[in-house]
One Martini backbone bead per residue (centre of mass of N, CA, C, O) as a GRO file, in nm:
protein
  100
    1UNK     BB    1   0.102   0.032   0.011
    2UNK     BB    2   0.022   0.390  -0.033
    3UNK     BB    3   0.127   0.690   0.126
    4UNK     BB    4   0.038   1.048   0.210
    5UNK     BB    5   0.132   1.296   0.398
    6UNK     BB    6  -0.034   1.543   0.512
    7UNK     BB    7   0.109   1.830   0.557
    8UNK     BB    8   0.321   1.801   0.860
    9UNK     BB    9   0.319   1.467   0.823
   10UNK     BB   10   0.539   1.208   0.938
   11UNK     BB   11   0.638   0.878   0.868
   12UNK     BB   12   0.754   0.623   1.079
   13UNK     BB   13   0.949   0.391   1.099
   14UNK     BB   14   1.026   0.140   1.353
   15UNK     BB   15   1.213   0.003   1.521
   16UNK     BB   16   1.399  -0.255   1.664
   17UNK     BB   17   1.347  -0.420   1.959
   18UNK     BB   18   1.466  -0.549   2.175
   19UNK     BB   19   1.584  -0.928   2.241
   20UNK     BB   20   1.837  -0.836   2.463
   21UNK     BB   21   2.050  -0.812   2.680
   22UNK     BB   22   2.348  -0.760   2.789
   23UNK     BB   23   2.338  -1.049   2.939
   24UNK     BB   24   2.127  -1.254   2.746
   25UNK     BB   25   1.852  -1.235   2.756
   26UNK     BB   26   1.527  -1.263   2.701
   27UNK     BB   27   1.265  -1.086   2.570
   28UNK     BB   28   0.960  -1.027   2.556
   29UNK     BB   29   0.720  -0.873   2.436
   30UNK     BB   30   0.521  -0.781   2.664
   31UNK     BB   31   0.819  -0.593   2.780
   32UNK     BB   32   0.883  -0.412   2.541
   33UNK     BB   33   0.979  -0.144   2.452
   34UNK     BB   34   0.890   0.102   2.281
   35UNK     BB   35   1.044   0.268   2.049
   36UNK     BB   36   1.228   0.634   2.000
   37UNK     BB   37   1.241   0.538   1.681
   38UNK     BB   38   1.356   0.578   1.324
   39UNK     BB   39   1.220   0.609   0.948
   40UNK     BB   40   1.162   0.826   0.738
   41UNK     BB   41   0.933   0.761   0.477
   42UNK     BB   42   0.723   1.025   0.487
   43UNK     BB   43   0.623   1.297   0.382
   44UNK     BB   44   0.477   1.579   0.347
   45UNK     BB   45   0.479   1.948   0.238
   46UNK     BB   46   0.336   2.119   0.465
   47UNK     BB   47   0.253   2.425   0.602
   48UNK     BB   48   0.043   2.697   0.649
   49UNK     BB   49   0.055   2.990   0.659
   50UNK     BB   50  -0.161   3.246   0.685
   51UNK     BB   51  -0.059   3.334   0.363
   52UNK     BB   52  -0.045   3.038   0.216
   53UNK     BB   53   0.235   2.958   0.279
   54UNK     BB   54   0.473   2.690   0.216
   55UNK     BB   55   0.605   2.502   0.479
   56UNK     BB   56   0.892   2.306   0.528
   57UNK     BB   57   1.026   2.013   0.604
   58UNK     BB   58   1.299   1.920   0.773
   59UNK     BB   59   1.235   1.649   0.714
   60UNK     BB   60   1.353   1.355   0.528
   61UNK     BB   61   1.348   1.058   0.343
   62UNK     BB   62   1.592   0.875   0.552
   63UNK     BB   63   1.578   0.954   0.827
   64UNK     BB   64   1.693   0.969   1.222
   65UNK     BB   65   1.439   0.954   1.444
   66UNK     BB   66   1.333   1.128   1.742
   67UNK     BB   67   1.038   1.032   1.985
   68UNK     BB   68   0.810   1.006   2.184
   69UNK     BB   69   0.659   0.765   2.386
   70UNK     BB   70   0.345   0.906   2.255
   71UNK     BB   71   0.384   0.985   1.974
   72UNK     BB   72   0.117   0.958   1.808
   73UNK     BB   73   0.005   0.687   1.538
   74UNK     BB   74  -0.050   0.391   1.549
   75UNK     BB   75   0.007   0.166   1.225
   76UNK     BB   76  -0.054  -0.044   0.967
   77UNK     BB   77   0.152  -0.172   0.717
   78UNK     BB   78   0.182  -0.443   0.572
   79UNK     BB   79   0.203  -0.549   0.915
   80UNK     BB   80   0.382  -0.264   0.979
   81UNK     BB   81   0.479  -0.054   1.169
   82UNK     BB   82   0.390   0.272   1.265
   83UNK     BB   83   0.431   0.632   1.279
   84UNK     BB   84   0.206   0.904   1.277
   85UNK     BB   85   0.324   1.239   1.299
   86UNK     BB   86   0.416   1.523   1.351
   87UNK     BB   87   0.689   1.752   1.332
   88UNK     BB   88   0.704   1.876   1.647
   89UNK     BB   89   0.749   1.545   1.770
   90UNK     BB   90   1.026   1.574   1.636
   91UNK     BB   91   1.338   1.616   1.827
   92UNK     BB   92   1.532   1.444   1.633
   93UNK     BB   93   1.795   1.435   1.394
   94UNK     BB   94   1.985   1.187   1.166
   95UNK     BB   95   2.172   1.107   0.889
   96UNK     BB   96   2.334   1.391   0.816
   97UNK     BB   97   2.531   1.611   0.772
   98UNK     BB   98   2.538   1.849   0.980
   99UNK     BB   99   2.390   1.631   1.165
  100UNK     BB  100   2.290   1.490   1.458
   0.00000   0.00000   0.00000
């Protein structure tokens, strides 16, 4: 299936949640915390401000961002995990020159 998130929103697939501890214990599925980071997927094209004028959003597809252990909203895209959330809510982002 193919998403496009409309104005400031961004689809991010969750990364995977540690499967074991650094002693080597095995987590069950049921005590796993959900990941507070991810791979941007998709971006909107930006919100409009008041004059009409679209603003562009700083992260674009292929980012690794962190956000908030409650933001957005949890959906499955052909079974798989994603997160949709405005750019608000995602506090750093990594993986390209001169970005933290």
């Amino acid at each position: 299936m193919r998403f496009k998130p409309l104005n400031d929103y961004v689809l991010v697939l969750h990364e995977k949640a540690e499967e074991k501890t650094s002693g080597g214990i095995i987590i069950p599925d049921t005590a796993k915390e959900k990941p507070q980071e991810g791979k941007v997927v998709a971006v909107g094209p930006g919100r409009k401000d008041r004059s009409g004028n679209r603003i562009a959003l700083e992260v674009k597809k292929g980012d690794t961002v962190m956000f908030g252990k409650y933001a957005g909203t949890e959906i499955k895209i052909d079974g798989v995990d994603h997160v949709i959330m405005k750019e608000d809510e995602i506090f750093c982002v990594s993986g390209e020159k001169g970005r933290v």
